[in-house]
TORROKOL-683815 format. One line per 3 residues: number of its first residue (from 1); for each residue x, y, z of N, C-alpha, C, O, CB. Coordinates in steps of 0.02 Angstrom, whole numbers, plus 50000, padded with zeros to 5 digits. Glycine has a CB too. Example, Ala and Ser with C-alpha at 12.3 -4.5 7.8 and 13.67 -1.06 7.14 Angstrom:
<sites>
1 = 50660/49716/50390/50615/49775/50390/50660/49835/50390/50712/49834/50423/50565/49776/50452 | 50642/49888/50354/50684/49947/50357/50645/50002/50394/50670/50057/50402/50704/49970/50286
</sites>
This chain:
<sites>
1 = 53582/55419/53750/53615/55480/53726/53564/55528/53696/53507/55512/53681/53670/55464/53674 | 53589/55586/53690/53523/55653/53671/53549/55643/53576/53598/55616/53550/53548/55775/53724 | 53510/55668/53556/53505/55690/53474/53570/55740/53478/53612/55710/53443/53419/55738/53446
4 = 53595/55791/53498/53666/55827/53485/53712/55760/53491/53749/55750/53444/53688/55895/53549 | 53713/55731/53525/53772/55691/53558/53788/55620/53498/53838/55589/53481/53743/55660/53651 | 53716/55619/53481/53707/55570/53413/53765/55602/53348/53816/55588/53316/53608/55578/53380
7 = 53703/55663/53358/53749/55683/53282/53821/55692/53302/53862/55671/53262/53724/55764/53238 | 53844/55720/53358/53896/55720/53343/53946/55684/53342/54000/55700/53317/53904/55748/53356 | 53931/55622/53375/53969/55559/53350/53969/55526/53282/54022/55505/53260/53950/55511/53387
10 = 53914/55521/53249/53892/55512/53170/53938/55552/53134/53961/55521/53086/53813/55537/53149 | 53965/55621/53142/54001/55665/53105/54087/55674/53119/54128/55713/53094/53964/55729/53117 | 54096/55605/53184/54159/55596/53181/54180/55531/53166/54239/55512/53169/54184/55615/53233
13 = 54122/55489/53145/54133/55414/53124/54129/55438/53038/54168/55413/52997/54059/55345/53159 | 54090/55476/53023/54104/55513/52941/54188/55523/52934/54223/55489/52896/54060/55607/52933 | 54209/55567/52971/54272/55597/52964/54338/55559/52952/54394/55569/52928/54280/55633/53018
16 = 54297/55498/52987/54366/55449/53005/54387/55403/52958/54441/55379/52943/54357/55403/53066 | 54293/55396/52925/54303/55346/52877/54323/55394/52816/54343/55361/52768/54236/55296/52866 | 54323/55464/52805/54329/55483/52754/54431/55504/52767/54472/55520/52723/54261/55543/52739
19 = 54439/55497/52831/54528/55508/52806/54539/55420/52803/54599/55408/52806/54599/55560/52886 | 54508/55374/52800/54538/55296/52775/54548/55300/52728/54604/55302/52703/54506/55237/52776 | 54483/55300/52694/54478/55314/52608/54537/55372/52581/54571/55368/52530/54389/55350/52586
22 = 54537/55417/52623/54591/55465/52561/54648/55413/52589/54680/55393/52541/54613/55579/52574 | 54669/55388/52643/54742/55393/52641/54752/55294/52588/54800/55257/52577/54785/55404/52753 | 54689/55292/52573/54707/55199/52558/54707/55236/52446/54716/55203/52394/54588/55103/52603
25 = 54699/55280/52451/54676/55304/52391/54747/55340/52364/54763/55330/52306/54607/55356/52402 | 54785/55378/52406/54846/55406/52397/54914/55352/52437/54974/55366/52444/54835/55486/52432 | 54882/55296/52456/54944/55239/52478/55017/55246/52444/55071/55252/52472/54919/55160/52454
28 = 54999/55243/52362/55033/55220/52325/55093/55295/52304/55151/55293/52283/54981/55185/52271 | 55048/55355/52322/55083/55413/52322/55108/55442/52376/55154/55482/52377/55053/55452/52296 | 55069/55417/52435/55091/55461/52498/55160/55460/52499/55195/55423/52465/55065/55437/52568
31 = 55186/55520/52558/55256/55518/52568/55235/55515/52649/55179/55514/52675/55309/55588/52533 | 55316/55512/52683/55309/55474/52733/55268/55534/52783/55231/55518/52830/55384/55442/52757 | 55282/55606/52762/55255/55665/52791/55172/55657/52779/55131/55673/52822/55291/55733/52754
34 = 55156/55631/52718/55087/55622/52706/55055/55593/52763/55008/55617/52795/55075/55582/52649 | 55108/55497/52780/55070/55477/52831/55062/55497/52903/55017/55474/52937/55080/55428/52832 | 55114/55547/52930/55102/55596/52966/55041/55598/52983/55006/55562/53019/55119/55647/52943
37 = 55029/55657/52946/54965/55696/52942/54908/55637/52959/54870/55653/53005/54954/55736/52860 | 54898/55583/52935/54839/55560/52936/54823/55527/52992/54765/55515/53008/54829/55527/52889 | 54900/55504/53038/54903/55495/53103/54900/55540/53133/54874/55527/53187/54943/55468/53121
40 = 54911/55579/53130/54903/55648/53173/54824/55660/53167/54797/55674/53220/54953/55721/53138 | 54766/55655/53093/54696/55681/53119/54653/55617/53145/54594/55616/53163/54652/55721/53054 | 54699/55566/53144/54665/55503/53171/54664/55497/53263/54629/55471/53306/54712/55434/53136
43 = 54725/55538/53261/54706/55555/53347/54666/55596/53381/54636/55590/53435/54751/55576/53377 | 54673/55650/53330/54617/55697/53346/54565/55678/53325/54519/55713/53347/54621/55757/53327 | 54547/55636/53291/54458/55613/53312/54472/55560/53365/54419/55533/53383/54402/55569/53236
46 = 54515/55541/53391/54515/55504/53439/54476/55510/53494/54425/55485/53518/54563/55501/53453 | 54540/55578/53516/54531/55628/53557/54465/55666/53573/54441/55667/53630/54569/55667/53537 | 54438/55694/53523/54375/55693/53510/54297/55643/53546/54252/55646/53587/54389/55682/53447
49 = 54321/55609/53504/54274/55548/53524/54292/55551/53606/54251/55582/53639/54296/55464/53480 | 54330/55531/53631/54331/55514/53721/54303/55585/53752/54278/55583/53809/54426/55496/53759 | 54307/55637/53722/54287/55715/53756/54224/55683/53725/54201/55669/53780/54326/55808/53727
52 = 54189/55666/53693/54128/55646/53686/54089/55607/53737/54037/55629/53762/54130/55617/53636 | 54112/55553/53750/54103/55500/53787/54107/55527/53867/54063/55522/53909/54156/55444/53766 | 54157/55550/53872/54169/55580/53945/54092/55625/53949/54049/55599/53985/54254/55639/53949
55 = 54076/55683/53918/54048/55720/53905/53971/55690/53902/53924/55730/53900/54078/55747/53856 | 53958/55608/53901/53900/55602/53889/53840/55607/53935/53841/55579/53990/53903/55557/53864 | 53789/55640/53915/53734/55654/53978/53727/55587/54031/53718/55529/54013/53648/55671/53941
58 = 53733/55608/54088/53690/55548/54163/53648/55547/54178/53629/55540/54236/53699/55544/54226 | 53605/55556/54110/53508/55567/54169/53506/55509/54185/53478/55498/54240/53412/55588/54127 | 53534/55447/54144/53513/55382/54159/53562/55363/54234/53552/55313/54269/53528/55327/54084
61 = 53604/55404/54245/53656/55385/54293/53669/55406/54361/53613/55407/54388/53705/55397/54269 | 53708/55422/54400/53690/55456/54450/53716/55536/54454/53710/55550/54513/53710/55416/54503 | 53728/55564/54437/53716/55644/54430/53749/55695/54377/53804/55669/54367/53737/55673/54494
64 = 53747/55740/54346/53773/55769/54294/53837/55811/54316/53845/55861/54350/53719/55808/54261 | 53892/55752/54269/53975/55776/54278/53991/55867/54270/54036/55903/54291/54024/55731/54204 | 53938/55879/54233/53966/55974/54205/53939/56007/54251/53974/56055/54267/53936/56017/54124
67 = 53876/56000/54289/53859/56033/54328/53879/56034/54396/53880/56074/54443/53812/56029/54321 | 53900/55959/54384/53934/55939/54456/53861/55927/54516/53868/55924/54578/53996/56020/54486 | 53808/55923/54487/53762/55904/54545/53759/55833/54538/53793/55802/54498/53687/55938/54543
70 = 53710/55799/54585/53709/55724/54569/53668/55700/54635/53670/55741/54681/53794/55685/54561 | 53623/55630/54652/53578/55615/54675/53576/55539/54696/53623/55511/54668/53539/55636/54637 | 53555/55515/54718/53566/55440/54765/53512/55411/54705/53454/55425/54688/53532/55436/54875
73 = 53582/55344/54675/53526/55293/54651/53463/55268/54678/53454/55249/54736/53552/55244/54645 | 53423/55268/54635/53342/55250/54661/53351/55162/54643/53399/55137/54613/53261/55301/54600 | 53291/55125/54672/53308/55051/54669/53274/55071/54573/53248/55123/54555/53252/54978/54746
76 = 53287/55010/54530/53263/55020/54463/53294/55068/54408/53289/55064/54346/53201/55040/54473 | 53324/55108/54444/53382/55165/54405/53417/55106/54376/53433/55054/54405/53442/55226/54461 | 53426/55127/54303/53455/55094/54260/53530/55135/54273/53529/55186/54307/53414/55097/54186
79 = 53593/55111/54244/53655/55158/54254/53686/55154/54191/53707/55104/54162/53707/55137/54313 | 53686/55230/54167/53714/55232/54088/53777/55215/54074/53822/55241/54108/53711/55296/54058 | 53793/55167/54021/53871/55141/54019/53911/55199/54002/53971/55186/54010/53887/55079/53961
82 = 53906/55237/53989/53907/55312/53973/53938/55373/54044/53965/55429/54042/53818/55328/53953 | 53920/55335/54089/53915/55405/54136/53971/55390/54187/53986/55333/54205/53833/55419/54180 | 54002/55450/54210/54081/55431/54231/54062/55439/54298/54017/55473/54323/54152/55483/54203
85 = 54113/55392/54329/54103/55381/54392/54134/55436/54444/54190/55458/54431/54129/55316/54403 | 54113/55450/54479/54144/55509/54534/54174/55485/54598/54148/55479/54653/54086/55559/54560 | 54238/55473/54578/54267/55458/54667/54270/55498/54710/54272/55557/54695/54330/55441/54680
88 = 54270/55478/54778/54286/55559/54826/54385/55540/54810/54418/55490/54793/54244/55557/54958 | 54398/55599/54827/54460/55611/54843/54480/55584/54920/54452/55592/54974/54469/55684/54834 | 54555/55540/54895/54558/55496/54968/54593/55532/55032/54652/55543/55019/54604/55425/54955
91 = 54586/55542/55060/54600/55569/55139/54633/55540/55181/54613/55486/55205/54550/55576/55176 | 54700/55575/55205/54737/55515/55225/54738/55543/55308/54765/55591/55336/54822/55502/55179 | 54689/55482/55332/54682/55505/55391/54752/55486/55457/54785/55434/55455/54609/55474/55405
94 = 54759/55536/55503/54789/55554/55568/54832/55468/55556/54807/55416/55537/54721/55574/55651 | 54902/55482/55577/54931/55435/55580/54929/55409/55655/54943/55445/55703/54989/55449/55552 | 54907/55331/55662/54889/55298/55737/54942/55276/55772/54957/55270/55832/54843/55237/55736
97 = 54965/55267/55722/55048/55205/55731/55092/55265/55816/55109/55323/55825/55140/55216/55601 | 55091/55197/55858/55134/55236/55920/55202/55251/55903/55224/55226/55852/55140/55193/55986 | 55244/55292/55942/55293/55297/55951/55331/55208/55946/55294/55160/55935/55291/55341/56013
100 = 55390/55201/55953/55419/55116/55957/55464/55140/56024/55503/55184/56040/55479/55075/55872 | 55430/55080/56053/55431/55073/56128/55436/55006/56169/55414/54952/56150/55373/55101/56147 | 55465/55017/56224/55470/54928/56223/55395/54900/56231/55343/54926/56251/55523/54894/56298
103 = 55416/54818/56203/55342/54783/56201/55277/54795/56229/55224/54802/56199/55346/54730/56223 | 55289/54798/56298/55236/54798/56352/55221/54862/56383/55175/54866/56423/55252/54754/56405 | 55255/54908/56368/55264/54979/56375/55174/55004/56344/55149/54984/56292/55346/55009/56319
106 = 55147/55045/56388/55079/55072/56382/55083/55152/56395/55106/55171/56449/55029/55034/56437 | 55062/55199/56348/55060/55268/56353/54990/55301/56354/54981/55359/56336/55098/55292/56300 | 54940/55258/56378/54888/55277/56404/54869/55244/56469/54813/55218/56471/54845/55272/56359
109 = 54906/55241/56519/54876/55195/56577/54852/55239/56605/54875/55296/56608/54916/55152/56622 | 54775/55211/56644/54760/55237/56697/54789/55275/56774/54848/55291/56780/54737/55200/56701 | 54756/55283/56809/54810/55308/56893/54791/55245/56927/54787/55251/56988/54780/55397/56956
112 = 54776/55178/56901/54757/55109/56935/54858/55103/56938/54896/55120/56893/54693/55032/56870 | 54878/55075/57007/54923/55055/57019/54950/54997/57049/54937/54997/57109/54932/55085/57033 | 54986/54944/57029/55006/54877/57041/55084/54870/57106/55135/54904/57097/55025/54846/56953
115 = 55078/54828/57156/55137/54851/57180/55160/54795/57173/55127/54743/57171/55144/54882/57241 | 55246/54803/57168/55304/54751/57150/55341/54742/57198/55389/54775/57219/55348/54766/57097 | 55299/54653/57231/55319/54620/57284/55273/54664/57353/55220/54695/57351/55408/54623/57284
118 = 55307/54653/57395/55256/54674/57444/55242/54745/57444/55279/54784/57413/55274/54655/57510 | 55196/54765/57476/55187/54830/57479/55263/54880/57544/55290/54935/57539/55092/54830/57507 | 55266/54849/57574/55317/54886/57604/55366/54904/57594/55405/54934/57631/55330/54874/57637
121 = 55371/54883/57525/55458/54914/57470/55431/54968/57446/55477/55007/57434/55497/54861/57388 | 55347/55007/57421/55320/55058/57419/55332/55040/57331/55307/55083/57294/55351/55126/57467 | 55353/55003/57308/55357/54997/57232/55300/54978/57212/55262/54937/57236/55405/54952/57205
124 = 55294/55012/57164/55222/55033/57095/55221/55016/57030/55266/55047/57000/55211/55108/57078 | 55190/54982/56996/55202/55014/56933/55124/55007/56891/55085/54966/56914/55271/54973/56892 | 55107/55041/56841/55056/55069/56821/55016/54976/56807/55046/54930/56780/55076/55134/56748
127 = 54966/54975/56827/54924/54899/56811/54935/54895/56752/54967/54843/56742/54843/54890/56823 | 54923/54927/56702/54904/54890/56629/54994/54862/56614/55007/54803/56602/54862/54964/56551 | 55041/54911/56616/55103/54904/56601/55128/54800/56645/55149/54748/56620/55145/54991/56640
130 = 55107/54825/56719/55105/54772/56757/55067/54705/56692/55105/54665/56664/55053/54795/56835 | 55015/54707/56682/54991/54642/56651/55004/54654/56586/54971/54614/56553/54918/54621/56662 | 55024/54676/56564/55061/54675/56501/55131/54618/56510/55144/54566/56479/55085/54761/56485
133 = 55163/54648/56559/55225/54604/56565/55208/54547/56590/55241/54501/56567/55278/54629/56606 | 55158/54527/56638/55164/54460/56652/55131/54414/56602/55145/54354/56598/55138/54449/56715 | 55085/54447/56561/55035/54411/56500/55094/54390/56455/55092/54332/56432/54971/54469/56453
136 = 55173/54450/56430/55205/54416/56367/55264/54375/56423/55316/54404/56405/55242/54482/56292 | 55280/54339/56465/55311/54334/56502/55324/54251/56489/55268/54226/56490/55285/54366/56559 | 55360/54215/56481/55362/54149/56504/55339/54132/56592/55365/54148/56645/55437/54129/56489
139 = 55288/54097/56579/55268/54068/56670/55284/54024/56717/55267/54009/56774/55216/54047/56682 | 55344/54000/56653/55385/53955/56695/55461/53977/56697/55493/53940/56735/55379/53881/56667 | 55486/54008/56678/55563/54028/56684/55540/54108/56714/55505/54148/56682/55617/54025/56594
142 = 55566/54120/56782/55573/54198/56803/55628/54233/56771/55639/54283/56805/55583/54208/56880 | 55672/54228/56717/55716/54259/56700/55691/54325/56648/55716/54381/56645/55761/54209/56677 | 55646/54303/56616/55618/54357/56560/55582/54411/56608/55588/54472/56608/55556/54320/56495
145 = 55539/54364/56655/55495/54414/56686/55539/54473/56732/55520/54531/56737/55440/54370/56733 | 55592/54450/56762/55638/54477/56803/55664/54563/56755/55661/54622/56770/55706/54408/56815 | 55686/54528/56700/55728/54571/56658/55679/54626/56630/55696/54681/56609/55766/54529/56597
148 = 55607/54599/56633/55559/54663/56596/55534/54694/56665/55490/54734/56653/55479/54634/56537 | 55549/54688/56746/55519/54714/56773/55590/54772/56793/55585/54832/56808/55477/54667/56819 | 55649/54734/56787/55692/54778/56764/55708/54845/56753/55744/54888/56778/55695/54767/56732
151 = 55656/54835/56686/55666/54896/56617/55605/54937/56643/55611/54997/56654/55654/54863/56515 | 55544/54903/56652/55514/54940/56670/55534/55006/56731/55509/55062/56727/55473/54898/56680 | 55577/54989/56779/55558/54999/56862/55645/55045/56844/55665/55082/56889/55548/54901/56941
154 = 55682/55040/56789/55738/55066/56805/55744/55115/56724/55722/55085/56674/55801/55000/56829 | 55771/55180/56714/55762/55224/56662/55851/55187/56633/55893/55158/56667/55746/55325/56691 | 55851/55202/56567/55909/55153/56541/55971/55201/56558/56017/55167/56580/55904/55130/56449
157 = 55987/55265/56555/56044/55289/56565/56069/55244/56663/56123/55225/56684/56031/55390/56556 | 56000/55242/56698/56030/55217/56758/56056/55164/56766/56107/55150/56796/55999/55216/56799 | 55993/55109/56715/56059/55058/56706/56122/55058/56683/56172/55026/56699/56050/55019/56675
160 = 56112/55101/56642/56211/55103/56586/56242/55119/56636/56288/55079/56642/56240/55175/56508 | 56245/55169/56694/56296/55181/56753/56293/55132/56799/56334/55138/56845/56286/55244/56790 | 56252/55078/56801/56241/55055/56869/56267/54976/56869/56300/54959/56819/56158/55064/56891
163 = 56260/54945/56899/56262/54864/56932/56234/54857/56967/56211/54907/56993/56309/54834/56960 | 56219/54808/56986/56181/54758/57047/56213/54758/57099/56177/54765/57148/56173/54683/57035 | 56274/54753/57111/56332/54760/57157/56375/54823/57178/56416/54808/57221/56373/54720/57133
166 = 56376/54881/57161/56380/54946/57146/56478/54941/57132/56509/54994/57138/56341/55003/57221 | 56516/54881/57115/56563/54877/57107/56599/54905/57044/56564/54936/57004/56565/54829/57120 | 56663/54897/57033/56679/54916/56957/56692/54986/56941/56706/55002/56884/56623/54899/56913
169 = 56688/55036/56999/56669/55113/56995/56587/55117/56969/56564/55173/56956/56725/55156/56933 | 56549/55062/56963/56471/55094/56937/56426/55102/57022/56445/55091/57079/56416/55018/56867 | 56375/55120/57000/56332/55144/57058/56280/55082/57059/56250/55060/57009/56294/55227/57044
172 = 56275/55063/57111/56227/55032/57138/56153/55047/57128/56124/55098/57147/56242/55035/57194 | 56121/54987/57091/56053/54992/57072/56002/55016/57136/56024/54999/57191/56033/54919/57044 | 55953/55044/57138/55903/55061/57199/55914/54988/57229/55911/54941/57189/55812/55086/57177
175 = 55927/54975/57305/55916/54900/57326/55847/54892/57348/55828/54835/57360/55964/54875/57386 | 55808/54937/57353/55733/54934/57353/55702/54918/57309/55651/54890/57330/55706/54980/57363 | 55703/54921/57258/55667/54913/57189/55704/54843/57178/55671/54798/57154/55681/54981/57124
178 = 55766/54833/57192/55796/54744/57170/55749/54707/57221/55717/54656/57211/55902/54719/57191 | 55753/54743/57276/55721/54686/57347/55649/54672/57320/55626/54616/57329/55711/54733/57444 | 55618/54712/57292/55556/54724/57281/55547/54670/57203/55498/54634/57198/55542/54815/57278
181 = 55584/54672/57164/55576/54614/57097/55581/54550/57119/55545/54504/57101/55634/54618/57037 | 55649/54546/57179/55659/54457/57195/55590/54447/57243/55569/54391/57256/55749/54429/57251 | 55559/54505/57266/55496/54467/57318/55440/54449/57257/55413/54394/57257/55452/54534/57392
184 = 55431/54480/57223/55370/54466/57148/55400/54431/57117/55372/54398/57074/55344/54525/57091 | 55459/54426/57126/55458/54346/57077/55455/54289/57129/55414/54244/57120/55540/54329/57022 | 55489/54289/57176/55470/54227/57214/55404/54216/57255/55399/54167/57292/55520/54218/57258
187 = 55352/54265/57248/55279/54258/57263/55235/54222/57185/55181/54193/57181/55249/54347/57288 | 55291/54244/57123/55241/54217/57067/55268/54150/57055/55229/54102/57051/55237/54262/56994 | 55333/54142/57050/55351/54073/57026/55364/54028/57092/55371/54043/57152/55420/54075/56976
190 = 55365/53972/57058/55388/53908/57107/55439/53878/57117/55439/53823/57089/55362/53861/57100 | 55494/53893/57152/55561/53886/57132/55588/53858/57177/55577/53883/57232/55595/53938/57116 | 55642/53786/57176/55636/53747/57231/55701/53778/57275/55701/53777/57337/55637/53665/57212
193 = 55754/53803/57238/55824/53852/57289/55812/53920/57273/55841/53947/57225/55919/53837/57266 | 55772/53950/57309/55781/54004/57298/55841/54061/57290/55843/54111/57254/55751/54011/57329 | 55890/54035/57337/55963/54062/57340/55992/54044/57273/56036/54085/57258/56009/54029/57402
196 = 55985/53996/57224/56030/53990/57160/55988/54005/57115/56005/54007/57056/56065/53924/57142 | 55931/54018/57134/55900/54058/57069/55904/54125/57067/55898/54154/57012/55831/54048/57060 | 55913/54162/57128/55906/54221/57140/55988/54260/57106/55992/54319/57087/55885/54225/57225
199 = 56058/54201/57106/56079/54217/57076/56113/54215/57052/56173/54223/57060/56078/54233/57079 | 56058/54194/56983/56062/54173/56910/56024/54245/56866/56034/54264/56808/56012/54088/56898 | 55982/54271/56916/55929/54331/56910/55994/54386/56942/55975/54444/56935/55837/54321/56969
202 = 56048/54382/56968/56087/54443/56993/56132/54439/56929/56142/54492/56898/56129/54436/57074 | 56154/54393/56912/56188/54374/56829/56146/54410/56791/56159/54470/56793/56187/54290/56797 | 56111/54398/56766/56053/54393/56731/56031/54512/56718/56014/54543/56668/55982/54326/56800
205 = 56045/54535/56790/56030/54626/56765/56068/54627/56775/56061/54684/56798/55989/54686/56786 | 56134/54615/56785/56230/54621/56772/56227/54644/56711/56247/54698/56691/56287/54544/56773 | 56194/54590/56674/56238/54572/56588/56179/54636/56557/56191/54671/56507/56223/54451/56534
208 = 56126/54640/56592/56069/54697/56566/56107/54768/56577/56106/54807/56530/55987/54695/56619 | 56144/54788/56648/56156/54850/56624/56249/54851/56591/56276/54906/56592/56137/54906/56696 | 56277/54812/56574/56328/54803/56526/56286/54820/56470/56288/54877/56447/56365/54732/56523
211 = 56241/54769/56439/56223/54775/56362/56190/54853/56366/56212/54891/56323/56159/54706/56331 | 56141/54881/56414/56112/54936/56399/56164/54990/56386/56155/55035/56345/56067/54952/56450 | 56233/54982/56432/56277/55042/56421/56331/55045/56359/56364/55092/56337/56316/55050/56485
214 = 56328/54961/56336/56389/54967/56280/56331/54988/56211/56355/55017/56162/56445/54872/56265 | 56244/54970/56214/56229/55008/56167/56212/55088/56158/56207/55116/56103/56190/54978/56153 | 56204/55116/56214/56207/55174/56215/56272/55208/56216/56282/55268/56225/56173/55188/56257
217 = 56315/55163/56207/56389/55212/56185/56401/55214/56120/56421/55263/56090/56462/55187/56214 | 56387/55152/56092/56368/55140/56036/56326/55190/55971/56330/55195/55910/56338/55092/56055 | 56294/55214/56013/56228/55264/55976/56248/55346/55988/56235/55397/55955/56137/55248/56023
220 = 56285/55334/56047/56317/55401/56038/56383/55393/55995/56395/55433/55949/56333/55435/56110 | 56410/55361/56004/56466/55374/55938/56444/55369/55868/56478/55390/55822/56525/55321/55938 | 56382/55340/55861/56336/55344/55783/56330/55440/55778/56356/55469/55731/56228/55292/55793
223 = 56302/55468/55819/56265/55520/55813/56324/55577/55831/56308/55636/55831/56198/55517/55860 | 56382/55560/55843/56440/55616/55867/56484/55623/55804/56532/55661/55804/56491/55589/55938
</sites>
């Protein structure tokens, strides 16, 4: 600390001890307004004192708080217990977090394109999205994989109108895009009847565009 900064702490450790003494001296007379007052100048040397302390020079530290300049610790720089620390102000950077989307769903894919089942159904779908679904996929049951190639390959209002069977008054799913899921799944899995698995998998986007349309009626009667 500098010689000002001395004395002027010396002349508030005087002050403090000299309101002890009056108030231990008038104890017996004070009134309760008396002790007021003496709490009241005991804060203000408090107060004092920390505008002191705050206030104390950083040559020993890393740069001077009043001037606001300041300099990169050197190795051997001692650091004054004295000298206040300078945070930067925190910055709250660009929020990353995606949209919420289904699982395997990708909003940066390349123009690399995957086709579903043979190429002569002309069905596509973006590679990364493609191995996304088969990576979270069970590799032994085609039912999950079926239902996410599904969602992928069909927009949900079409399911809410549609069926597999175009019965019921609903509209019939693309039969190109169905022809095209039962050939990729029965090129990936190993399935010994193909005819009773295939439909267990026609069950199976039945009950998908029921649930997609009773929750989107659902969400519109939330929002109406």
């Amino acid at each position: 600390m500098t010689a000002p900064i001395h004395k002027k702490l010396d002349q508030i450790i005087n002050e403090l001890q000299k309101i002890k003494e009056s108030a231990a001296v008038g104890n017996t007379t004070s009134t309760h307004k008396d002790s007021r007052a003496v709490v009241k100048k005991v804060i203000l040397k408090q107060t004092d004192f920390k505008k002191l302390i705050d206030s104390c020079s950083p040559d020993e530290g890393a740069g001077n708080a009043a001037t606001g300049t300041s300099r990169d610790l050197l190795p051997g720089d001692a650091i004054s217990p004295c000298a206040t620390s300078t945070k930067q102000p925190k910055i709250n950077s660009p929020s990353t977090a995606k949209p919420e989307t289904k699982e395997w769903e990708e909003t940066d894919c390349t123009d690399e394109f995957q086709n579903i089942g043979s190429p002569q159904y002309g069905v596509q779908l973006p590679t990364k999205i493609f191995k996304r679904i088969t990576s979270t996929s069970n590799t032994k049951d085609p039912r999950q994989f079926c239902l996410r190639l599904v969602d992928a390959l069909f927009p949900e209002k079409t399911l809410a109108n549609s069926n597999i069977s175009g019965l019921n008054g609903r509209e019939k799913l693309d039969e190109n895009k169905i022809e095209a899921i039962k050939d990729c799944i029965f090129a990936r899995f190993n399935v010994e009847d193909k005819r009773a698995t295939w439909k267990i998998l026609e069950g199976k986007i039945s009950s998908k565009c029921r649930d997609t349309r009773r929750r989107l009626n659902q969400q519109q009667l939330q929002n109406s």
